[in-house]
C-alpha positions in Angstrom: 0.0 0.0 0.0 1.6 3.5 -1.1 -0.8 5.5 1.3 -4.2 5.3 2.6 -6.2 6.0 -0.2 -5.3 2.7 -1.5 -6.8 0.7 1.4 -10.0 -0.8 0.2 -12.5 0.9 3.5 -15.4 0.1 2.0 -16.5 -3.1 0.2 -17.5 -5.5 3.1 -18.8 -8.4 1.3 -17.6 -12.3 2.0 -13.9 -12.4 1.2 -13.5 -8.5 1.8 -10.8 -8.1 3.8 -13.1 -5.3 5.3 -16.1 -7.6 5.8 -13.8 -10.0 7.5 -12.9 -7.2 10.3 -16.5 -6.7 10.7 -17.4 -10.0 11.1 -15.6 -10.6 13.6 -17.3 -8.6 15.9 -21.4 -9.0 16.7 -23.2 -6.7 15.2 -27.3 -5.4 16.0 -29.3 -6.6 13.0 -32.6 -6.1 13.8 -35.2 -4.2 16.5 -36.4 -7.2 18.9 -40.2 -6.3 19.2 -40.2 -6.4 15.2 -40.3 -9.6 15.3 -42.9 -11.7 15.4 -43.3 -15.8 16.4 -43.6 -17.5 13.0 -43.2 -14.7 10.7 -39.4 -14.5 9.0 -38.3 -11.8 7.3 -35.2 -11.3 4.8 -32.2 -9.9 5.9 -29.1 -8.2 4.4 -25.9 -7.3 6.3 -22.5 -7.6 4.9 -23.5 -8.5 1.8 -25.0 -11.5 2.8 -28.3 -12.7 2.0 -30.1 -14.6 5.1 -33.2 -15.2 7.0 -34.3 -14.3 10.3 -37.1 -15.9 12.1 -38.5 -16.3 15.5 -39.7 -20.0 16.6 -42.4 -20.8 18.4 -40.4 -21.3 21.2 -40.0 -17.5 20.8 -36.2 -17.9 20.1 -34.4 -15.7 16.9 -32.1 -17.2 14.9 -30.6 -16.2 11.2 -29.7 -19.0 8.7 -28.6 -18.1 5.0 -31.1 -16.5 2.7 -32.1 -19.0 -0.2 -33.4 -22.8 0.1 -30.2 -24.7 -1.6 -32.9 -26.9 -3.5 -34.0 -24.3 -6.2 -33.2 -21.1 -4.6 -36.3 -19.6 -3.3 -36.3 -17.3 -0.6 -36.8 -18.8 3.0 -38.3 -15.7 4.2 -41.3 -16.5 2.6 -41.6 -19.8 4.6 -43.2 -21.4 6.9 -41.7 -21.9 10.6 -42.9 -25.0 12.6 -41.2 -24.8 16.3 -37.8 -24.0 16.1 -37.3 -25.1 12.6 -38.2 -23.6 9.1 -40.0 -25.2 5.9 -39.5 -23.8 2.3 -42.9 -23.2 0.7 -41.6 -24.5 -3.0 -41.6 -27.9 -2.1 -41.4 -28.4 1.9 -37.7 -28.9 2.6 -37.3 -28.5 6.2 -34.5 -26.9 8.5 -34.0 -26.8 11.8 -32.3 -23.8 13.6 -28.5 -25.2 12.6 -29.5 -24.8 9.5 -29.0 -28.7 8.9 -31.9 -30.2 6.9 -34.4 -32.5 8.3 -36.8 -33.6 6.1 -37.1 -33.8 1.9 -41.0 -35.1 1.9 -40.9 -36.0 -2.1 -37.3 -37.6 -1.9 -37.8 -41.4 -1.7 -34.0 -41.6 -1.4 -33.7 -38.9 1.2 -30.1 -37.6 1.5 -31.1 -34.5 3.7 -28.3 -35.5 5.7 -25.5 -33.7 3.3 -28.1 -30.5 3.1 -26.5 -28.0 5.4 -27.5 -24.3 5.0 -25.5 -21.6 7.0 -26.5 -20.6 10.5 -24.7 -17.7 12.8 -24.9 -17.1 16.6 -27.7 -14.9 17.5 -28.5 -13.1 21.0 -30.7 -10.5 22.1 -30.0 -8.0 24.1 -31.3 -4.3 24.9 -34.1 -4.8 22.8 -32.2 -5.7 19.8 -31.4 -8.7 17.7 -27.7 -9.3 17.4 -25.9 -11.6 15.3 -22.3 -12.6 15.0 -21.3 -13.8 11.2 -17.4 -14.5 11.9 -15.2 -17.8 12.7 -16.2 -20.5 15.5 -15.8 -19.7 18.4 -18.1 -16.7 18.8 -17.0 -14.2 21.8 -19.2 -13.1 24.4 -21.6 -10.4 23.1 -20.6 -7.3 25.5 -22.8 -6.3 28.1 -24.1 -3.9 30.3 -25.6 -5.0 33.6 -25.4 -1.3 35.3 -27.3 0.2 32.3 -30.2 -2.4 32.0 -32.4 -1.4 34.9 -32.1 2.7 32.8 -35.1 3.5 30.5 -33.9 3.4 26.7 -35.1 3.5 23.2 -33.8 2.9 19.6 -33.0 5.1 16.4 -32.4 3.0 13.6 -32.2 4.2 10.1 -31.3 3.2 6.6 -29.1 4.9 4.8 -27.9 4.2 0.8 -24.1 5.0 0.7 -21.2 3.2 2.6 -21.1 2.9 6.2 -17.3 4.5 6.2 -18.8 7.8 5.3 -20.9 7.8 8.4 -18.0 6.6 10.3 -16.1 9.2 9.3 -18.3 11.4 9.5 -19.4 10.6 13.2 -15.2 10.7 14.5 -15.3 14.5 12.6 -16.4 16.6 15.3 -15.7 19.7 13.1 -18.5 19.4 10.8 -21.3 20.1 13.9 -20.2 23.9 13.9 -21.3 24.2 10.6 -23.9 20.9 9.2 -25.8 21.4 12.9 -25.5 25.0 13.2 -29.1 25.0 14.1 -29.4 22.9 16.3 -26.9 20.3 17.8 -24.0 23.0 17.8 -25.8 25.9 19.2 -27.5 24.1 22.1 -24.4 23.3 23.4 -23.9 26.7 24.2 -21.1 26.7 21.7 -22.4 29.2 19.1 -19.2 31.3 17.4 -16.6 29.3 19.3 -14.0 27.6 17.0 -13.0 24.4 18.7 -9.8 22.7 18.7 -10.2 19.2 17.6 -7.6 16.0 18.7 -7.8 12.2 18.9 -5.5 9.8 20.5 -5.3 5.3 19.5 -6.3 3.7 22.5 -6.4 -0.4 23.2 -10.0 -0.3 22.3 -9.7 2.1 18.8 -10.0 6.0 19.3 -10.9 8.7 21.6 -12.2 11.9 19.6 -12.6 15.5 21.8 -13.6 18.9 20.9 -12.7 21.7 23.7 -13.9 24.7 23.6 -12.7 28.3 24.6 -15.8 28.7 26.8 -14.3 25.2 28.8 -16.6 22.9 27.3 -15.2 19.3 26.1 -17.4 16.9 23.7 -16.2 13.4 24.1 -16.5 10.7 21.4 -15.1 6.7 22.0 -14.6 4.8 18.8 -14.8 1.1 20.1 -13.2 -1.1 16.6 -14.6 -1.7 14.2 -18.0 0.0 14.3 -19.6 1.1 17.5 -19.5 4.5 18.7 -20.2 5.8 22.1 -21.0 9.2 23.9 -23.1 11.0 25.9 -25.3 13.2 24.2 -25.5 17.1 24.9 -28.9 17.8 22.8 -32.1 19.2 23.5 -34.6 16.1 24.8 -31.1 13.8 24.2 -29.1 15.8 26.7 -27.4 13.4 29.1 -28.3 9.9 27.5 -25.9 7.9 27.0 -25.6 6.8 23.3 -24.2 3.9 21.1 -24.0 4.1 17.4 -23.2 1.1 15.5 -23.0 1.8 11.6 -23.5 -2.3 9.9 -23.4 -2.3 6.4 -26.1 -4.1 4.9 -24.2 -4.2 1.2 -21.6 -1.9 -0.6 -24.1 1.0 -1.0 -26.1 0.9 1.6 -25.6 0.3 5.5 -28.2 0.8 8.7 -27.4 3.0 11.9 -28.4 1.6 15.0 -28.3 3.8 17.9 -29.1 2.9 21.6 -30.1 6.3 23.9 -30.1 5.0 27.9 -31.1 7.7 30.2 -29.0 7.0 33.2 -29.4 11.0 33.9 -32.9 10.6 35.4 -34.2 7.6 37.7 -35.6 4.4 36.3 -39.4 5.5 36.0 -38.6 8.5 34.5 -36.3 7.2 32.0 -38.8 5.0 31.1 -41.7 7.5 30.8 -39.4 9.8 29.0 -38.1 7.1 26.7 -41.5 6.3 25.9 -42.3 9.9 24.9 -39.6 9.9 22.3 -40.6 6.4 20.8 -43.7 8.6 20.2 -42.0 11.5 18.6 -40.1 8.8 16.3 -44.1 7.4 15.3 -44.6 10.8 14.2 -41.4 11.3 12.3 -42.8 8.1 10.3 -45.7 10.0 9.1 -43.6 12.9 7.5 -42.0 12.8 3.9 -38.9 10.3 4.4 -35.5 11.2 5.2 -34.0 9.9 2.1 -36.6 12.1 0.2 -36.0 15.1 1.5 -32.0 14.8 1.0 -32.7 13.8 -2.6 -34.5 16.9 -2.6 -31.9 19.0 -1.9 -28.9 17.1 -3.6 -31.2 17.9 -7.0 -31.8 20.8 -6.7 -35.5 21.0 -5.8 -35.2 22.3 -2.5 -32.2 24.6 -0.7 -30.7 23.8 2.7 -32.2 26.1 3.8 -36.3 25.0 2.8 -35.5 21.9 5.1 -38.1 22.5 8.2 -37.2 21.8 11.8 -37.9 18.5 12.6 -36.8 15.7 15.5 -35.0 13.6 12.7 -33.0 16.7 11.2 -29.9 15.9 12.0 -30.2 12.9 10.3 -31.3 14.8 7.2 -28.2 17.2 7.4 -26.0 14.6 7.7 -27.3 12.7 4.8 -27.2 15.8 2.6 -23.6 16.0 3.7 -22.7 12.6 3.4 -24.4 11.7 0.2 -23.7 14.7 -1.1 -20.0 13.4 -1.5 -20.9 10.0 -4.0 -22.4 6.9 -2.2 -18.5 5.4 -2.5 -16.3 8.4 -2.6 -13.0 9.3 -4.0 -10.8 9.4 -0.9 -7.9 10.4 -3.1 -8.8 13.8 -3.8 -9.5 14.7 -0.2 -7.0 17.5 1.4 -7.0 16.9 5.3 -5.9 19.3 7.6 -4.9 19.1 11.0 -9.0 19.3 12.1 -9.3 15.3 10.9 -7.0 13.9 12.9 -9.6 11.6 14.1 -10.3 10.9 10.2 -6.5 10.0 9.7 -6.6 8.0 12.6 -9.5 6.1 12.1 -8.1 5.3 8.5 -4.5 4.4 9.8 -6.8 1.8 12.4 -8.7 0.0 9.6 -5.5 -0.1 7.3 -3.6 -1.6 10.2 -6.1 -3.9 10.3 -6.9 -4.9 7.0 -2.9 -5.2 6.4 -3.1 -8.0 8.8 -6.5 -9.8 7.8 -4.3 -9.6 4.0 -1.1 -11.2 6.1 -3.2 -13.8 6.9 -3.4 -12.7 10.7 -5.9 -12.3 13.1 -7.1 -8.6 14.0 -5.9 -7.1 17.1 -7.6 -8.3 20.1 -9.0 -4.9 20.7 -10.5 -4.4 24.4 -14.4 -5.0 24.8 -17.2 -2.1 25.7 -17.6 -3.4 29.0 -18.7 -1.2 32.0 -15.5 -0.4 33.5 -14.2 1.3 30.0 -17.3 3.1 29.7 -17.1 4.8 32.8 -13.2 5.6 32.0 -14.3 7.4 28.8 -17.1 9.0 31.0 -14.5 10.3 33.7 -11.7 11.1 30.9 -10.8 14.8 30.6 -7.8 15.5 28.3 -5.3 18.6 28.3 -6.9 20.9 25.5 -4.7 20.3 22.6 
């Protein structure tokens, strides 16, 4: 590799050296209570077609997308306990994924009829899944946090998932994307920030300071799972994960977990509840991806976007897709204000160098409690 711009970020797909990072490390998938008993649905992630279904025993679990008979869709089949049955001519599966039954086969050799099958747990009201080599670590976990109202944000978005990486480590872009709201609600408004990160054993620690005294924090846990706490209007003092899990080349999903630790159980809850009402009302206004299109094309300025809860998802996406859905990192002219950026690339190529080498990744440490609270109580020298 001559230089970063030659490290292939952004194709994750089976054999990627990217996806193979990835996949070693669970990743959320789905929203738990979307779910239902005996209804499976198709899933993407990673470029990976596969299907995820709940038994009857209530239990989730993901095998490979297609039926390896004639290739229908198992999404559209039907589940009978823990086990699945294509609808094209009844080939059954169980939840290893190993066949069980070929009702027209007088010779039945459903024996040497395997499909694939991946961990999956669930776990703060999401559906995780792990997609990488036996054995399968422990999903991290957060026994402080669980008794803490919560709710979700997750949101599809149709470019790579590096850009919103990037994008999330690049603390400069809030003065000026989230002017309106994010940025000036922090009491920051005017103040030009100075911007550092530093490697760490579990990937990156971003922070702004301010001349006012103010610090925003930002922990980059490798690969893909952010972690802050939020300083927002009705998000002020949650404390947030971000995962960004590519469901293709083009296209990935953000999964963000909000836990109000700030305010007692009960009114945690009731607050979390009130902003999983807000979100139902977001679903009822023209769709995020519409209204950036809007504004890439021309139809509508930056400034016709009105005020909503979801519009800093809407800036972002201007920004971000505003760039190509794969960019050309080549052409980019970084200054000193993305040195998370540079650091965050330098991580993945280190990375990706030794998945190429034929070595494992670096046994990066896990998002347990006692790190969280570390980033929590962490309070650099200005830079």
């Amino acid at each position: 590799m001559s230089s970063l711009t030659d490290v292939d970020f952004e194709h994750t797909g089976p054999g990627c050296s990217a996806g193979v990072l990835l996949r070693r490390f669970w990743q959320p998938v789905f929203v738990s209570e979307e779910l239902k008993v005996a209804h499976p649905v198709p899933l993407k992630i990673l470029g990976e077609e596969l299907t995820l279904y709940r038994g009857e025993d209530n239990v989730a679990h993901i095998v490979e997308g297609r039926c390896p008979h004639r290739g229908l869709v198992l999404s559209v089949g039907k589940v009978e306990g823990d086990s699945i049955r294509c609808r094209y001519h009844g080939w059954q599966f169980d939840a290893s994924g190993q066949c069980v039954e070929q009702p027209f086969e007088p010779k039945c050799f459903s024996s040497k009829v395997r499909l694939r099958s991946y961990p999956v747990e669930e776990y703060f009201g999401l559906i995780w899944a792990y997609l990488g080599p036996d054995p399968a670590p422990p999903l991290p976990r957060w026994p402080g946090l669980e008794r803490y109202g919560y709710f979700h944000v997750v949101e599809q978005r149709k470019w790579n998932y590096f850009h919103d990486l990037e994008n999330t480590v690049d603390d400069v872009h809030q003065r000026w994307v989230h002017a309106e709201g994010i940025y000036q609600d922090a009491g920051n408004a005017g103040e030009i920030p100075a911007s550092a990160a530093r490697a760490t054993d579990y990937g990156l620690m971003q922070y702004t300071s301010f001349p006012s005294g103010y610090l925003r924090k930002l922990a980059l846990f490798m690969p893909n799972m952010l972690y802050f706490n939020s300083g927002a209007g009705v998000l002020r003092g949650f404390k947030s994960f971000l995962w960004n899990v590519p469901i293709d080349d083009v296209s990935h999903k953000m999964f963000f977990i909000f836990i109000a630790t700030h305010l007692s159980p009960e009114e945690g809850r009731n607050v979390a509840e009130g902003v999983r009402a807000g979100l139902r009302y977001v679903e009822t206004l023209p769709s995020v991806e519409n209204v950036v299109d809007s504004v890439l094309s021309g139809r509508m300025r930056w400034e016709d976007v009105d005020s909503r809860p979801d519009l800093v998802l809407i800036e972002d996406g201007i920004v971000l897709k505003g760039q190509g859905v794969i960019p050309d990192r080549s052409k980019n002219r970084l200054g000193s204000s993305d040195a998370a950026i540079i650091l965050l690339r330098k991580l993945y190529a280190r990375e990706i160098a030794r998945i190429e080498r034929g070595e494992p990744p670096t046994a990066f440490s896990v998002p347990d409690e006692r790190i969280l609270s570390q980033i929590d109580e962490f309070q650099p020298e200005p830079a």
